[in-house]
N, C-alpha and C positions, 0 to 999 in steps of 0.2 A: 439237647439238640433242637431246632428249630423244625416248625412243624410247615407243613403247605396243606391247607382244607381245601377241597376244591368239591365245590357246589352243582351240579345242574340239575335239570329232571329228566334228561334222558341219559341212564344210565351205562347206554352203549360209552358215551364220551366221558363223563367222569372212569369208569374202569381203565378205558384205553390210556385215559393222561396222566391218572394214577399208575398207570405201569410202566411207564417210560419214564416219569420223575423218579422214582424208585431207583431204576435203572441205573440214571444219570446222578445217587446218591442223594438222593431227599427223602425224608420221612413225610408220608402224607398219611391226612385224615381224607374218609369221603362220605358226602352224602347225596341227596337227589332233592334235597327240599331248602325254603329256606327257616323254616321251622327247625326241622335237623340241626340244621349250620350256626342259629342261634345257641341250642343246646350243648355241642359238641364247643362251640369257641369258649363258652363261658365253662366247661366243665375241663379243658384242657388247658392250661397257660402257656405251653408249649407253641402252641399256635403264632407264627410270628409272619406269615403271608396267606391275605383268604383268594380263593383265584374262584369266580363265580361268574354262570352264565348271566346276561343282562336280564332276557326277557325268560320267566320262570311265570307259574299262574300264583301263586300267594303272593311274591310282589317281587317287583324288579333286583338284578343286582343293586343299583344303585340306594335304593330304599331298606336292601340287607346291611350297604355297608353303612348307611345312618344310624340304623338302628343299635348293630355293635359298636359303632362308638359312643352313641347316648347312653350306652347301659354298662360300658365299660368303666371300669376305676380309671381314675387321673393317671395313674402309674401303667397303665395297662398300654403297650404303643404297638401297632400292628402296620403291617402294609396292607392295600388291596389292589387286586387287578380285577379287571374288568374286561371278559370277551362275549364277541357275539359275531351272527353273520349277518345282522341284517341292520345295521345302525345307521340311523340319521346321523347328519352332521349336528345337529341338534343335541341329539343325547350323547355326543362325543363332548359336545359343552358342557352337558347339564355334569357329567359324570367327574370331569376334570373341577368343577367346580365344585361337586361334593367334597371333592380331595379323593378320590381317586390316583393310586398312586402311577397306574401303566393301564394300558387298552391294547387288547389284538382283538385282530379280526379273523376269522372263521376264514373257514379252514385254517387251523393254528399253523405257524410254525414254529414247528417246536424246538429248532436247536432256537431260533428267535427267544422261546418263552423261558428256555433254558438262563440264557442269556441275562436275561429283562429278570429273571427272580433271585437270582444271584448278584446281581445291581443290589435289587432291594434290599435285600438279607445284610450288604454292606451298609445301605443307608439305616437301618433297621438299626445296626450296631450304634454307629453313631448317635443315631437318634436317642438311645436308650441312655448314652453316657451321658449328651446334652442333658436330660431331663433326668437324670441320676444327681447331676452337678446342680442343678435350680432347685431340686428339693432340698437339697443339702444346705444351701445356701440361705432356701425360704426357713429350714429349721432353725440356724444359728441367729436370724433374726430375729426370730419370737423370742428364742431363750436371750439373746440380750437384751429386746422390748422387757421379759419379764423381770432381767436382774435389775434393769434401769426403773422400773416399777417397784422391786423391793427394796434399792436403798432410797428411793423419797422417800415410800413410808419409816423407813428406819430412823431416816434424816426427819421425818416429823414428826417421830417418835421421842429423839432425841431432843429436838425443841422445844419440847411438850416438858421432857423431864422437870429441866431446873424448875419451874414454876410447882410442880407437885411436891418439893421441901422446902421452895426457899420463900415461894408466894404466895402461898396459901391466905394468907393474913389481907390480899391487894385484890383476890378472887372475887369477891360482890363487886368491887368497883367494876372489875373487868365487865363481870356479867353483865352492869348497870352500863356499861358504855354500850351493849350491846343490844340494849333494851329486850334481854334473855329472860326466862322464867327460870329461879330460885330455888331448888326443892330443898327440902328438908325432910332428910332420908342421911338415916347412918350410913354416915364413911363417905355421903357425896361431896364433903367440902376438902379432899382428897383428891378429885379430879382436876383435871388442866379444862382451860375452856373448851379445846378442841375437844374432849370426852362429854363436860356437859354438853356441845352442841349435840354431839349424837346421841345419848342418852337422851334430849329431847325431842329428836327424830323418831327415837325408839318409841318413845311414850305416845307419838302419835300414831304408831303403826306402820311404820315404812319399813322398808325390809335395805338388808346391805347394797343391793346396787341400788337405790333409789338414794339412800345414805350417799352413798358415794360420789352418784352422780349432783347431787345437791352441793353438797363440799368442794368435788373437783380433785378426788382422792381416789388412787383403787378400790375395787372390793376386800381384799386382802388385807386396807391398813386398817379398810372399818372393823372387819371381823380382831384384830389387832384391841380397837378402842374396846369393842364389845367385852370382850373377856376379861380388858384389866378392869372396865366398868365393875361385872359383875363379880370379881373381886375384891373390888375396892367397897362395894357396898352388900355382899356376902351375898346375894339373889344365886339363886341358883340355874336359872335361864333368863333370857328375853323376854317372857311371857309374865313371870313372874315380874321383873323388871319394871315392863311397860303399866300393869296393872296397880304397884305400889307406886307409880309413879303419877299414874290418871286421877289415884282416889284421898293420898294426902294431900294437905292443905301445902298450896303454891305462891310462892309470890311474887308477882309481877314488878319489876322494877325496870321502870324507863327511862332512859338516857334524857 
């Protein structure tokens, strides 16, 4: 069930409005601070209308309801009202411009405020489903971003193959058109160029997104290259890798 907090520091008014919502079938929370009201919103999720006096001495309504929204999760959607008895036209602006969802004015009235939270509590619904429906939508994004991310790499995995049984014999030339360094290191002439390039990335030190971003590849296809690297030439990590790679003899051949 949906909750209504209602805020002020004089507690005559918070009990009284608290007992006539009740009445009129709302569940409310109450406090008299806006310290309290910070506390109680984020400890309660139930909470789905804050209804708080304007002027309080810790800090306005206005300034409570910034602040539960800045500390609030993305997912987290609430209304707020805002009453007082003594309001400029001014902070009838400032208020609606926070996003303030409703304003009465002192002396309530209350079938009025009756009215006005039961509005909300619909728009409230709504609102929830709207941004139930965008996260939904923001999900299946990413997971297609990321499938459209694993078949390149697959796809340049697969391009890589043929050349590791059938070209082996054309690999210096390649490296030599690339004016690439050479190693000589068991099992490296087993590699596709796109593995020597990272394996020489490796040897300098670069880590997989740097790799990656170098290439123009995910991180996912470098860690891919990484592993059959260190297979292909039996290293048992990257470290190992990099350092048999820094300290045998290299040869540089330029295009």
């Amino acid at each position: 069930m949906h909750k209504v907090l209602i805020v002020d520091n004089e507690p005559l008014v918070v009990e009284e409005l608290a007992e006539f919502l009740v009445e009129q079938g709302f569940e409310c929370c109450t406090c008299f601070s806006a310290s309290d009201a910070i506390r109680l919103f984020h400890q309660d999720a139930d909470i789905a209308v804050v209804l708080s006096d304007y002027r309080m001495p810790e800090m306005n309504g206005i300034e409570l309801f910034q602040l539960l929204r800045k500390t609030s999760p993305r997912e987290r959607v609430f209304e707020a009202v805002l009453f007082t008895g003594d309001a400029e036209k001014e902070d009838v602006i400032e208020a609606l411009r926070a996003g303030v969802s409703d304003y009465f004015q002192k002396p309530l009235d209350l079938d009025e405020l009756v009215v006005g939270v039961n509005r909300l509590l619909r728009r409230l619904e709504q609102r929830r489903k709207e941004l139930n429906v965008h996260l939904i939508n923001e999900k299946l994004q990413a997971l297609n971003a990321s499938m459209s991310e694993l078949c390149e790499g697959i796809s340049s995995l697969q391009e890589d193959a043929p050349q590791i049984t059938a070209d082996q014999a054309a690999r210096p030339a390649v490296a030599a058109a690339k004016g690439a360094v050479r190693y000589d290191l068991p099992g490296f002439d087993k590699l596709s160029p796109r593995q020597v390039d990272v394996a020489g990335f490796i040897a300098k030190g670069m880590t997989n997104y740097q790799i990656s971003c170098e290439l123009g590849i995910s991180e996912n296809t470098v860690k891919l290259y990484v592993s059959q690297i260190l297979r292909a030439t039996g290293m048992r990590n990257r470290t190992q890798l990099a350092l048999a790679l820094d300290h045998q003899q290299a040869a540089v051949v330029v295009a």
